[in-house]
C-alpha positions as CSV (number, residue, x, y, z in Angstrom):
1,X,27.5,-8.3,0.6
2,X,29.9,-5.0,0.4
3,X,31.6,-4.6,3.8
4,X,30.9,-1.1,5.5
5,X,33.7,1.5,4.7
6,X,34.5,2.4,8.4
7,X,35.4,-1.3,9.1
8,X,38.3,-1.7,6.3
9,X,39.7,1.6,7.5
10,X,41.3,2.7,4.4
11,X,43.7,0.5,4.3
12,X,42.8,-2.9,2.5
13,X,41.4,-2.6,-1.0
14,X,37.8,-3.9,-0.9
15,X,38.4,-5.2,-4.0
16,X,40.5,-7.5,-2.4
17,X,38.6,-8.2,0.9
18,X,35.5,-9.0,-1.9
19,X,37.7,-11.5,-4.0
20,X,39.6,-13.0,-1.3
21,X,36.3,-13.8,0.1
22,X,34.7,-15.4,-2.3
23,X,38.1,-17.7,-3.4
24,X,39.1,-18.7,0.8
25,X,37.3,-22.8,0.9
26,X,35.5,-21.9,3.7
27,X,35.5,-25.7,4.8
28,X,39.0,-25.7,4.7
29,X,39.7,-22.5,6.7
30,X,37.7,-23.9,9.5
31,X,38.3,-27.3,9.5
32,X,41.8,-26.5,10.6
33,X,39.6,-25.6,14.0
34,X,37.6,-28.7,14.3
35,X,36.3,-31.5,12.4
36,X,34.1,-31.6,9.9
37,X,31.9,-34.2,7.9
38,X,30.3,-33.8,4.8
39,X,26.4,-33.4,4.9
40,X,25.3,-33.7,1.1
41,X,25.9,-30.1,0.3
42,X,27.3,-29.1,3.5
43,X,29.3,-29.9,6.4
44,X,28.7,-30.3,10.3
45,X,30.8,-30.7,13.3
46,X,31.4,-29.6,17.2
47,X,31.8,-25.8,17.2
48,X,35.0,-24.7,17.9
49,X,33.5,-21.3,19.5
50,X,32.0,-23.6,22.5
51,X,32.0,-26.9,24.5
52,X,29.4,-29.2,23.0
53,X,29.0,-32.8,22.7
54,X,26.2,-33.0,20.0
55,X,27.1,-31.6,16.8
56,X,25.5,-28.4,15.8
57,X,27.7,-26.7,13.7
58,X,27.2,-25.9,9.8
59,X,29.3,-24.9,6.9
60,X,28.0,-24.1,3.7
61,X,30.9,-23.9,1.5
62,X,28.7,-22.6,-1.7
63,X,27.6,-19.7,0.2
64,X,30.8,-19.0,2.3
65,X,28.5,-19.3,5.6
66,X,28.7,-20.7,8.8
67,X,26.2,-20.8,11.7
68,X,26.1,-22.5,15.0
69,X,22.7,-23.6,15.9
70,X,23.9,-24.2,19.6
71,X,25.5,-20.9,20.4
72,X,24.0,-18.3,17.5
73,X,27.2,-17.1,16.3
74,X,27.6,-17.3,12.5
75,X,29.1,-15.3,9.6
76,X,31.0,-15.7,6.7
77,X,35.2,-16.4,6.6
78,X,36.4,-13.3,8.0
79,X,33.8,-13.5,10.9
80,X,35.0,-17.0,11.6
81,X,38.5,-15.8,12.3
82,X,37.4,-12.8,14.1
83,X,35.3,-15.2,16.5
84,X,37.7,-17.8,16.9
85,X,41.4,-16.0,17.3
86,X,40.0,-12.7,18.5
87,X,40.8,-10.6,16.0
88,X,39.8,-7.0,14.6
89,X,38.3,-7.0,11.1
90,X,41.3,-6.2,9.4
91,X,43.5,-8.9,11.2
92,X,40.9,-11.1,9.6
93,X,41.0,-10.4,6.1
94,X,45.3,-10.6,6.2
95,X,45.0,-13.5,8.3
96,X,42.8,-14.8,5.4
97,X,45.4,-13.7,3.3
98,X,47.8,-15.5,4.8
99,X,46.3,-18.4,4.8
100,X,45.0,-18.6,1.3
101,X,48.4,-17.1,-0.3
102,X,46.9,-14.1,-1.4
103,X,48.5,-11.0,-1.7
104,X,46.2,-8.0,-0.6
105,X,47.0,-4.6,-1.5
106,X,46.6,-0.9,0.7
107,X,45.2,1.7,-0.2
108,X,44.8,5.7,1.0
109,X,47.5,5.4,3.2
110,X,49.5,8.3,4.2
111,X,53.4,8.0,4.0
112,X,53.1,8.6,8.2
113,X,50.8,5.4,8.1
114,X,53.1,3.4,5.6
115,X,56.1,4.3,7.7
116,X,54.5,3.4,11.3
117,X,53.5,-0.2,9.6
118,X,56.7,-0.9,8.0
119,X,58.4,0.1,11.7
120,X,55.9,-2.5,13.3
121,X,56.5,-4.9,10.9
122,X,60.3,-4.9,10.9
123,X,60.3,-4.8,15.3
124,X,57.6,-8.2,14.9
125,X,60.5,-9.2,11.9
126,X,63.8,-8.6,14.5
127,X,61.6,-10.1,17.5
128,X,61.1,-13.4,15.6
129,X,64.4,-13.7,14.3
130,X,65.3,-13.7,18.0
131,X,62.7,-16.0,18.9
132,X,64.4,-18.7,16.3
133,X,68.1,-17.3,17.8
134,X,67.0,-18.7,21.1
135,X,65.4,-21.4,20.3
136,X,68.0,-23.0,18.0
137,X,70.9,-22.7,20.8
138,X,68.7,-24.2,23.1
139,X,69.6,-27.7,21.4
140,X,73.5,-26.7,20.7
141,X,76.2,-27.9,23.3
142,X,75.6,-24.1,24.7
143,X,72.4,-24.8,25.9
144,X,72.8,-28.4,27.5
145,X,72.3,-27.1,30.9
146,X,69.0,-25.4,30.1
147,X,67.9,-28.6,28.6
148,X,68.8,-30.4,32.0
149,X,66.8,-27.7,33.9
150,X,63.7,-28.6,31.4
151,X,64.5,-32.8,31.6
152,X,63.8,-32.5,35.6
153,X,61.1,-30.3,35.3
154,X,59.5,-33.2,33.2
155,X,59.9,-31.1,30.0
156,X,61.2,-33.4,26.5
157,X,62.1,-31.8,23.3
158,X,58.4,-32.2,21.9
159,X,57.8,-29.7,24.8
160,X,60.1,-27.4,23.9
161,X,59.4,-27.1,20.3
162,X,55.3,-27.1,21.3
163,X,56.0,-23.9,23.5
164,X,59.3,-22.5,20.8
165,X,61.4,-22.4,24.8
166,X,64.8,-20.9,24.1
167,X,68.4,-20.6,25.8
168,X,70.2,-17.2,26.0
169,X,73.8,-17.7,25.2
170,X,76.0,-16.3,28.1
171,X,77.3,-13.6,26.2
172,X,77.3,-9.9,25.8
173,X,76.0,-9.7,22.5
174,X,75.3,-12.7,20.5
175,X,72.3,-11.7,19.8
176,X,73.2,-8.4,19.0
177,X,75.7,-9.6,16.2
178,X,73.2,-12.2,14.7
179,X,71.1,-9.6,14.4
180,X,73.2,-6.8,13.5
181,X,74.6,-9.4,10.3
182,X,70.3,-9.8,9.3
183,X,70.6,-6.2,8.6
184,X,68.6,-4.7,12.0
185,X,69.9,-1.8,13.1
186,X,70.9,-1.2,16.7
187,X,68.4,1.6,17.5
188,X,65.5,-1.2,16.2
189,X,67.4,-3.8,18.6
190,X,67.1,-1.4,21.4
191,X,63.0,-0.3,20.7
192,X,62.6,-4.1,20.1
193,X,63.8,-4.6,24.1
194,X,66.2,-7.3,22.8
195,X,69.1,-5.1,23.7
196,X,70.3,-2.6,25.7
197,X,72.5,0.0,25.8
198,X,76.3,-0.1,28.3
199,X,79.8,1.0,29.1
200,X,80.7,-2.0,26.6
201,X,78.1,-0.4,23.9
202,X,75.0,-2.6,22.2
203,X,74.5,-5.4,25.0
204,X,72.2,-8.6,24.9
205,X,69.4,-8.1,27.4
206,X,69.0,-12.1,27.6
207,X,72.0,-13.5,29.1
208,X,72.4,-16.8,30.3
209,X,68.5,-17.8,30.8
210,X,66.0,-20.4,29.6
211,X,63.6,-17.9,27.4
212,X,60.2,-18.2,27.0
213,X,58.8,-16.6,23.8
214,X,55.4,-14.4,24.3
215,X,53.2,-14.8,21.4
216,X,50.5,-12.2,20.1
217,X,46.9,-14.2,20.6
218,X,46.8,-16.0,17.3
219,X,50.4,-17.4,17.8
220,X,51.4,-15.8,14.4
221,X,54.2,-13.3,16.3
222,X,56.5,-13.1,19.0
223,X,56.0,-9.9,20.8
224,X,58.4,-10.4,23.7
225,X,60.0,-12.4,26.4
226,X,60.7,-14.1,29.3
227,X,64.1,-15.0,30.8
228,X,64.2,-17.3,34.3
229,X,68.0,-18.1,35.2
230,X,69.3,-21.3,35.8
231,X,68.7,-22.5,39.8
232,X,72.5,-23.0,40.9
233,X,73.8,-21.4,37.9
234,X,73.7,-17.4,37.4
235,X,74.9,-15.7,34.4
236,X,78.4,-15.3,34.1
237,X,78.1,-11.8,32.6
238,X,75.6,-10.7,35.0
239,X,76.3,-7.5,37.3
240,X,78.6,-8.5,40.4
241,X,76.6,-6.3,42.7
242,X,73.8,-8.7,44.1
243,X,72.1,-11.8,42.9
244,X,70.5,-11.2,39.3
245,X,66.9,-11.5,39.3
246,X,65.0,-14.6,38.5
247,X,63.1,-13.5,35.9
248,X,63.0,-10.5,33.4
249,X,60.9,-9.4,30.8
250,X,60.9,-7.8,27.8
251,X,60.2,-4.1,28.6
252,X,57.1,-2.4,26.8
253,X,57.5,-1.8,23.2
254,X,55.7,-0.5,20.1
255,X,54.5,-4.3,19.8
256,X,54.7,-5.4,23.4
257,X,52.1,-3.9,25.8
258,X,52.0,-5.9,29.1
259,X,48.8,-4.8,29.7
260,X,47.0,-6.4,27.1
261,X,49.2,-9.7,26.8
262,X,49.2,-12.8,28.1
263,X,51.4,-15.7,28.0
264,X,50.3,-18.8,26.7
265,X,46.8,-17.6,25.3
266,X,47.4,-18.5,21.8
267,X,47.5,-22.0,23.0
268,X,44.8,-21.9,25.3
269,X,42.1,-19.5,23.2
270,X,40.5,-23.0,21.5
271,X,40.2,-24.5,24.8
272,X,39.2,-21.6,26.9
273,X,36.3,-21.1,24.1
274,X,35.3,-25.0,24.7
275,X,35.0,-24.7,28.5
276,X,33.8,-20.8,28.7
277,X,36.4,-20.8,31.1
278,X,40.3,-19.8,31.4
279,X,42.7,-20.4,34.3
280,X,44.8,-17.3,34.6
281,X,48.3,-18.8,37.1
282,X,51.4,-16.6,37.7
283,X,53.9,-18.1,36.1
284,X,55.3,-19.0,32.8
285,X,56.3,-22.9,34.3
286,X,53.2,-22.9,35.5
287,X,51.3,-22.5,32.0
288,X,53.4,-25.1,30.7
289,X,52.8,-27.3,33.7
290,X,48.9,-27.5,33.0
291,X,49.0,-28.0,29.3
292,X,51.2,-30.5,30.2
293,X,48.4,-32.0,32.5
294,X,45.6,-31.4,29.8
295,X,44.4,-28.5,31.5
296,X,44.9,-26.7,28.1
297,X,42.7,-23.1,29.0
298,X,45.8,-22.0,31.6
299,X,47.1,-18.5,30.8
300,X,49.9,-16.2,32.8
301,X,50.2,-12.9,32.9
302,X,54.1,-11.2,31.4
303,X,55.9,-10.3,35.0
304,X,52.8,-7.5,36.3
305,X,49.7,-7.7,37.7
306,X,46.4,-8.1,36.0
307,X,44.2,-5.3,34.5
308,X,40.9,-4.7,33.4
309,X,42.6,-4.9,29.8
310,X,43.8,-8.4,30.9
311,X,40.0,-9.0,31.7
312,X,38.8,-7.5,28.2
313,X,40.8,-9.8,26.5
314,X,40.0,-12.8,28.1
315,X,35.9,-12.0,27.6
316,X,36.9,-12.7,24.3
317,X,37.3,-16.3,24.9
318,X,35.0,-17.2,28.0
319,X,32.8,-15.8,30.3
320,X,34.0,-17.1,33.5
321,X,37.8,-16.6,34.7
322,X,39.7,-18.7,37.6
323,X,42.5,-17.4,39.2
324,X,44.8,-19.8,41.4
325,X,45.5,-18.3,44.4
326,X,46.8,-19.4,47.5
327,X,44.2,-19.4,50.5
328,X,46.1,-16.2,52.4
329,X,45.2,-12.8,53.2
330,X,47.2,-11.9,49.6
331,X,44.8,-14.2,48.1
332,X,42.3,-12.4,49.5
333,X,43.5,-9.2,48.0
334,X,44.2,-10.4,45.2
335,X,40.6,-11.5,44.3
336,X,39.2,-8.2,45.7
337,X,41.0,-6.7,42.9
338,X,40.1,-9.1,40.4
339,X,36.2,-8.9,40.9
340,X,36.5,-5.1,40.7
341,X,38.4,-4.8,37.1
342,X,36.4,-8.2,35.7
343,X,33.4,-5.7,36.7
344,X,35.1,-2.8,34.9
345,X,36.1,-5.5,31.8
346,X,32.4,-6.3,31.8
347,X,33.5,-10.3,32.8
348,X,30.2,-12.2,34.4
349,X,32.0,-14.2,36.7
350,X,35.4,-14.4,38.3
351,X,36.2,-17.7,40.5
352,X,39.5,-18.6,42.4
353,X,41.4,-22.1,42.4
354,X,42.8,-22.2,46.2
355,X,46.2,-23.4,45.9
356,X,47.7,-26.1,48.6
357,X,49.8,-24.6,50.6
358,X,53.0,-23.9,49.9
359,X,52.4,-25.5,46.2
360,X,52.0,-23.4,42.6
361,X,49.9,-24.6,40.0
362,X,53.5,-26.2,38.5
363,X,53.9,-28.3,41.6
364,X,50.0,-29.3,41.6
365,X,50.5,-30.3,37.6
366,X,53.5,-32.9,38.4
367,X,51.3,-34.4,40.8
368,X,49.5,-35.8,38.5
369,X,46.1,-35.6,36.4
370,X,43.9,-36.5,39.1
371,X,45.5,-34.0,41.6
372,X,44.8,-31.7,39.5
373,X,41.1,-32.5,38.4
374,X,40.6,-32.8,42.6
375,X,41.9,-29.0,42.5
376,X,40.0,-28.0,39.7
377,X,36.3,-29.7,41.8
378,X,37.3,-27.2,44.9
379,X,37.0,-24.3,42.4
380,X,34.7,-21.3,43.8
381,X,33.7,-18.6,43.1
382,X,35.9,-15.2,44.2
383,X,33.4,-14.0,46.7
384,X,33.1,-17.6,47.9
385,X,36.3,-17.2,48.3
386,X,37.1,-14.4,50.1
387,X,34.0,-15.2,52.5
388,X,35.9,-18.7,53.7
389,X,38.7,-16.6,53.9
390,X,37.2,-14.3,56.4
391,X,36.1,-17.0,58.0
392,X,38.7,-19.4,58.7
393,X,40.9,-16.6,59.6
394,X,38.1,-15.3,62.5
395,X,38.1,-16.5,66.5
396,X,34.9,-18.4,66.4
397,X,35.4,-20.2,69.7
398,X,33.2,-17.7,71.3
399,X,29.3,-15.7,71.1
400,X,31.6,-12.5,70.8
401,X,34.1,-14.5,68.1
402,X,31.0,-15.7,65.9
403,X,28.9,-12.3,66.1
404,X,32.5,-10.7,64.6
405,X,33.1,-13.4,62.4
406,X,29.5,-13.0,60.5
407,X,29.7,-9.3,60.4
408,X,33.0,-8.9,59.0
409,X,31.7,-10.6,55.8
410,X,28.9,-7.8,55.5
411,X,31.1,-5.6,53.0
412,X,31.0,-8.5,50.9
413,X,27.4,-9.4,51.1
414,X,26.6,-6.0,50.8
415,X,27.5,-6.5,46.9
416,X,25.9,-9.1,46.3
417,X,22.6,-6.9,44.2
418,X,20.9,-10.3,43.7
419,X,19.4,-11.0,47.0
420,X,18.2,-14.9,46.5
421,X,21.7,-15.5,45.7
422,X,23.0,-13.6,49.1
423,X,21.0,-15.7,51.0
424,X,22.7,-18.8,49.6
425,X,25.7,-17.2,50.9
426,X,24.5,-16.3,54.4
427,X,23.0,-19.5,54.4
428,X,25.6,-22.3,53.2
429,X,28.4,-20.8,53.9
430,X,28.1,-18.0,57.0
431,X,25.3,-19.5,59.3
432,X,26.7,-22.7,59.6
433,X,30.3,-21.9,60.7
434,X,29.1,-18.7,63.3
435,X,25.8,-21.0,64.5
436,X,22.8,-18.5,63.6
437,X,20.3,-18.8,61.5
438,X,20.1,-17.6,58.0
439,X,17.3,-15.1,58.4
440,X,18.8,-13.6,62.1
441,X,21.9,-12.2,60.0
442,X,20.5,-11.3,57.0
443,X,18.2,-9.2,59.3
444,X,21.1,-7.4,60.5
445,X,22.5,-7.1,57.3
446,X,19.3,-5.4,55.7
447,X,19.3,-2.9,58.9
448,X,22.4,-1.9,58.4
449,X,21.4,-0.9,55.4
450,X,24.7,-1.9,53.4
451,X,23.0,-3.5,50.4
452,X,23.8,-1.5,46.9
453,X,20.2,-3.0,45.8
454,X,17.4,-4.7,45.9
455,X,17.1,-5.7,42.7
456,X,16.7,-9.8,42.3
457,X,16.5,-9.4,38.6
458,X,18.6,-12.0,37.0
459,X,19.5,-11.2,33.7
460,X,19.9,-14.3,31.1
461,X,21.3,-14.1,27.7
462,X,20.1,-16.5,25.2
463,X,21.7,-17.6,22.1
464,X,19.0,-17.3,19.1
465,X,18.2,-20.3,18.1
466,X,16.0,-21.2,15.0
467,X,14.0,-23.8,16.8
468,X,10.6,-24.7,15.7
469,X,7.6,-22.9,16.6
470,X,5.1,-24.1,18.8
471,X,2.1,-22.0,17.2
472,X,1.4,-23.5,13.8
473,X,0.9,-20.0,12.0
474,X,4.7,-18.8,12.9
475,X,6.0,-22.6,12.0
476,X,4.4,-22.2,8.3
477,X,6.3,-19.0,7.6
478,X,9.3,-19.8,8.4
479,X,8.8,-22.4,6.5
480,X,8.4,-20.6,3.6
481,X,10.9,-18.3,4.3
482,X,13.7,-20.8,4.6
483,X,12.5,-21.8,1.1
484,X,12.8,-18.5,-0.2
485,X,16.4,-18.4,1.1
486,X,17.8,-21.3,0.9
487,X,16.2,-22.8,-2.4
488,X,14.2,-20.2,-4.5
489,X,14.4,-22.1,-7.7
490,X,11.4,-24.6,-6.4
491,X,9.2,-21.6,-5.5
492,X,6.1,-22.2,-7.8
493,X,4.6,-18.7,-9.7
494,X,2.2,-18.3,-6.7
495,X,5.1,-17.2,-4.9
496,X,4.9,-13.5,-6.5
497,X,1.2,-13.3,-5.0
498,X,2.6,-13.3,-1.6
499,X,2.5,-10.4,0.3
500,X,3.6,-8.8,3.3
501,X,0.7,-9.1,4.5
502,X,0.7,-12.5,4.6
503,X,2.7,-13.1,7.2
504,X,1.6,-12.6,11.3
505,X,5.2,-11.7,12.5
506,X,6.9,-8.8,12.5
507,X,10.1,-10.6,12.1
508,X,8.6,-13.0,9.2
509,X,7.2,-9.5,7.5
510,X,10.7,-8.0,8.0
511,X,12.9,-10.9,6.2
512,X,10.2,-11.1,3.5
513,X,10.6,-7.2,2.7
514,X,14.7,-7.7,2.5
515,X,13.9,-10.6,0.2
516,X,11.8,-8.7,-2.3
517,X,14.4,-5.7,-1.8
518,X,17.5,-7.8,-2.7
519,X,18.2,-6.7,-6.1
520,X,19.7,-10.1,-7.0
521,X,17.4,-12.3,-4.4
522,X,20.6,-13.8,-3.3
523,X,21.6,-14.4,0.6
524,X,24.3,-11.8,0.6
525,X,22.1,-8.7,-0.4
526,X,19.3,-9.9,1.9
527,X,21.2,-9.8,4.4
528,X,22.7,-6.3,3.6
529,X,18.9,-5.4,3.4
530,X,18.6,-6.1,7.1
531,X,18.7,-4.0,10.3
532,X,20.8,-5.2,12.6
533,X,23.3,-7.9,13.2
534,X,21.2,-9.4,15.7
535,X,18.5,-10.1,13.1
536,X,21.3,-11.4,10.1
537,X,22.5,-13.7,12.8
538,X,18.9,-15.1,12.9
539,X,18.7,-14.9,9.4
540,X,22.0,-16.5,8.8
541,X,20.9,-19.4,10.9
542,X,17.2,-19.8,8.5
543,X,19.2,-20.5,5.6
544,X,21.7,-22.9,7.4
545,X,19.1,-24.9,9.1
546,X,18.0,-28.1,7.5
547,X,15.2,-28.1,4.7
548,X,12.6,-30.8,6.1
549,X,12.1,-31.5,1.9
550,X,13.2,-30.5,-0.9
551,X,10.8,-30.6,-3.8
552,X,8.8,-28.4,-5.6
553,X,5.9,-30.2,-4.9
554,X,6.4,-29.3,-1.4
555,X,7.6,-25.7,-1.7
556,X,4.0,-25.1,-3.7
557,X,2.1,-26.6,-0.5
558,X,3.8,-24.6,1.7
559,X,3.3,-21.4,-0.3
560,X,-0.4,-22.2,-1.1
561,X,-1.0,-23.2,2.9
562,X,0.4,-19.5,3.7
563,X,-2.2,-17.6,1.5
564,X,-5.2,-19.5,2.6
565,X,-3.8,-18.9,5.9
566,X,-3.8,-15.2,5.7
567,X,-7.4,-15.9,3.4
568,X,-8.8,-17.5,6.5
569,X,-7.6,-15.2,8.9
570,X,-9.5,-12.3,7.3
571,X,-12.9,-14.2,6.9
572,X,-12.8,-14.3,10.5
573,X,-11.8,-10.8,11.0
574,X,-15.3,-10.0,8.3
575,X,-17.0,-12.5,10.4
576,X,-16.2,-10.8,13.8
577,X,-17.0,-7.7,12.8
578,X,-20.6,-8.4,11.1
579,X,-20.7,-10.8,14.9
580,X,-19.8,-7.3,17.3
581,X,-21.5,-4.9,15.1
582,X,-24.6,-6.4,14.0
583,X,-26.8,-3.9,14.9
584,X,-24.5,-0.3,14.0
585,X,-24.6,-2.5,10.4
586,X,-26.7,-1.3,7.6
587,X,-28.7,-3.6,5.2
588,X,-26.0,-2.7,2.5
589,X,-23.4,-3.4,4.3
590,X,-24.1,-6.4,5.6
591,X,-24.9,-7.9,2.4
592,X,-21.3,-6.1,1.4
593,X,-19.5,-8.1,4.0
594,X,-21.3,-11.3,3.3
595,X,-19.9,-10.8,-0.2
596,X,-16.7,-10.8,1.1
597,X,-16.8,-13.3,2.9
598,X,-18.0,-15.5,-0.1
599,X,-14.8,-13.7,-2.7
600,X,-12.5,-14.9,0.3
601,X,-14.5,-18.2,0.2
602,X,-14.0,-18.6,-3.2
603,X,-10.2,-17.7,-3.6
604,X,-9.0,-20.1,-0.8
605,X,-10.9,-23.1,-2.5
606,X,-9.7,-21.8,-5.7
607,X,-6.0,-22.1,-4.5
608,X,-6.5,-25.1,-2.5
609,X,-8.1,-27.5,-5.2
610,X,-5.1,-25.4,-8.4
611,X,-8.0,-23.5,-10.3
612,X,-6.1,-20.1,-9.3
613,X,-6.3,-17.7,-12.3
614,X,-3.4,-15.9,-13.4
């Protein structure tokens, strides 16, 4: 199937995107993902795109497709990586690329465009270089205190490689000279946010800190970093006007947008995918901390607060976000602000983790697994939240305290468009702390006329799935149509006899035109042939799903018990119409339908007992 101009941009050769397609083992590619076991021609295993326990997850290496009978996503190589590390189709095919070993080539790119690449690529080249400065110096005599700092956090040397952590040598510019002798030039250094610019000239912006490298969402680049100094120990070439900060961050680059980057991610997308949910902390410790704990679907966000960007990329992954927060009236604000950019991000749902007091999520981690899993069980969700919030904080000692209490939670309610689920609010969480019924406040709710709407519409997406029909017509042709895609060399000769009209479904009609448009009859053109991705996603999971036989015996039953089918369907239409309109019915014509009926007769017998002419 030829890719669509407007998604290679102009810049990779299809030529290349084509051939690199078809020579990428598709097995191989995603069984770096999860496992896989071979299945005669195929391979099945747990989808690494969500949490399943049953495997329901194909690979057909011959035809470079993959489907997901659980959750409906499918598609060939380059969708695989799209789906599973977020990526844009481009990323994709030189991920691919990188993978395989092959060497793609650009095309109809202006010199502007060829200059603003190289420029990105040689700021994500200087970033990594410092990225391996750091993290080499972290195990040199130089770095021995950082690596104390790590021990009694409960951090060994497999954690530090896992997470690439780094030291910051505490001097003006060691950075700045290793990468000065790599051939970077100071300008890039200072664009790059590596270095900045003083009385004494170039200077390293990381002095004297642990650093904690941010990677891009498929862990391939270093786009930034962290730097936390030393408790008890401050840079010795730090400014002598006022304690240095705890942490800084790499300012905003060409490559590094805080907005849209979070720390940890690339580690936690694979998990966050398996539990449709992500844990978004505050700090960098923290992420560490939970991984650490197997709570592998933690993220941070780089030194500012979250954005609807944040949100958009994290929709990616899962559906529902947590946010640990402590239980305070910054908590509070905090998820107020959360629900109203997940809303803007398009997130479904947003949930909070109350934090202990006085504890972070790093402190809750070194308590131990089952702390942690007891945290995780009080999880709620935001609005849950911010109601117990209200709550708790409200005098409810007396008549006046309770009435107060209930009614400073309308705002809240008031947003809540699904009005079954409001009532479960009012219900198990407001009535019984104020001591009023249910209905009483909800009364007073609907008369003060607060409530966005009234719509109790509930709006559930389901994955297509291609499970069997129940009406025996609709199982025969797909039937037959998973024949026709998945083995066409057992379709008998009677095959070309079928026609479109043949088939009772729209969708059935609507694959078997594609199929007799293909020019080659092969998957890749049918599916070019179709609408909509909706409908090659459907299609894509026909010729994925299992073939109940496969012989040609079979495949001329199946095609034989379609005609008849459609044979029998319009003797009963003739039937019906000489039944409804026996008296409007001339002598001629009844005897005309009555012959009709007996040709119809006559051809289903005919291809029932193999005395078909040609």
């Amino acid at each position: 199937m030829a890719f669509r101009g407007e998604r290679v941009a102009g810049r990779i050769s299809s030529g290349d995107i084509e051939a690199l397609r078809e020579r990428a083992d598709l097995a191989s590619v995603i069984g770096d993902y999860t496992g896989l076991k071979r299945a005669g021609t195929r391979y099945k295993g747990l989808c690494p795109l969500h949490e399943e326990r049953t495997p329901s997850f194909t690979v057909d290496p011959a035809r470079g497709l993959w489907h997901c009978f659980g959750c409906g996503e499918g598609g060939d190589a380059y969708k695989f990586l799209e789906k599973v590390e977020a990526l844009t189709f481009p990323e994709a095919v030189e991920r691919l690329a990188r993978l395989t070993g092959y060497e793609l080539t650009y095309e109809d790119m202006s010199p502007g465009q060829r200059k603003a690449l190289g420029r990105r690529t040689r700021l994500t080249d200087l970033v990594g270089e410092a990225a391996r400065f750091f993290h080499q110096h972290l195990f040199t005599d130089d770095g021995s205190a950082a690596r104390t700092y790590l021990k009694q956090r409960g951090l060994d040397r497999e954690a530090a490689e896992h997470f690439q952590l780094g030291w910051a040598p505490d001097r003006w510019d060691g950075l700045v000279r290793h990468l000065t002798n790599a051939g970077f030039g100071q300008a890039e250094l200072v664009d790059a946010g590596v270095a900045t610019r003083g009385q004494r000239g170039l200077l390293d912006r990381f002095r004297g800190r642990l650093i904690f490298p941010i990677f891009d969402a498929s862990g391939r680049d270093v786009l930034g970093f962290g730097g936390r100094v030393l408790p008890d120990r401050p840079p010795t070439t730090a400014p002598r006007d006022g304690e240095p900060p705890k942490y800084i961050n790499s300012p905003e680059s060409e490559i590094y947008v805080k907005s849209k980057v979070l720390y940890g991610l690339n580690w936690a997308r694979a998990e966050a995918q398996r539990r449709d949910t992500v844990l978004v902390v505050e700090g960098y410790m923290d992420v560490i901390a939970l991984h650490r704990a197997d709570v592998r679907n933690a993220v941070a966000t780089c030194g500012t607060a979250l954005t609807a960007e944040h949100f958009r990329q994290l929709e990616k992954f899962a559906r529902r976000v947590v946010l640990a927060l402590d239980a305070d009236d910054a908590g509070f604000a905090a998820a107020d602000r959360a629900r109203a950019l997940a809303e803007e991000a398009g997130v479904r749902e947003v949930a909070v983790l109350p934090l202990p007091p006085g504890e972070d999520p790093a402190d809750l981690a070194a308590s131990g697994a089952e702390r942690v899993e007891e945290a995780l069980a009080d999880v709620r969700t935001a609005i849950e939240f911010q109601i117990t919030h209200l709550l708790r904080t409200a005098n409810t000692s007396t008549p006046e305290g309770q009435v107060e209490a209930y009614r400073r939670t309308f705002p809240l309610l008031a947003r809540i468009g699904d009005r079954v689920l409001r009532y479960r609010y009012i219900r198990d969480i407001v009535a019984p702390v104020v001591k009023l019924s249910a209905d009483r406040i909800e009364a007073e709710l609907d008369a003060a006329d607060q409530e966005p709407s009234s719509s109790t519409a509930v709006e559930v997406a389901a994955a297509p799935r291609p499970s069997e029909p129940r009406d025996p017509q609709l199982r025969l042709e797909r039937q037959v149509l998973q024949l026709a895609l998945q083995r066409p060399d057992l379709l008998p000769p009677s095959w070309s006899k079928v026609g479109e009209h043949d088939f009772t479904s729209p969708a059935s009609r609507q694959l078997f035109v594609a199929l007799a448009a293909a020019p080659s009859g092969g998957l890749d053109d049918v599916l070019e042939a179709l609408p909509d991705e909706d409908t090659r996603r459907r299609v894509r999971a026909l010729a994925l799903a299992d073939l109940p036989t496969s012989d040609s015996a079979h495949a001329a039953q199946v095609i034989d018990a379609l005609r008849r089918a459609a044979i029998d369907r319009e003797m009963a239409e003739v039937r019906a119409r000489m039944d409804t309109q026996r008296e409007q019915l001339s002598t001629d014509e009844r005897r005309s339908l009555a012959a009709r009926i007996e040709e119809l007769r006559r051809r289903r017998d005919a291809i029932r007992d193999g005395h078909e002419g040609g």
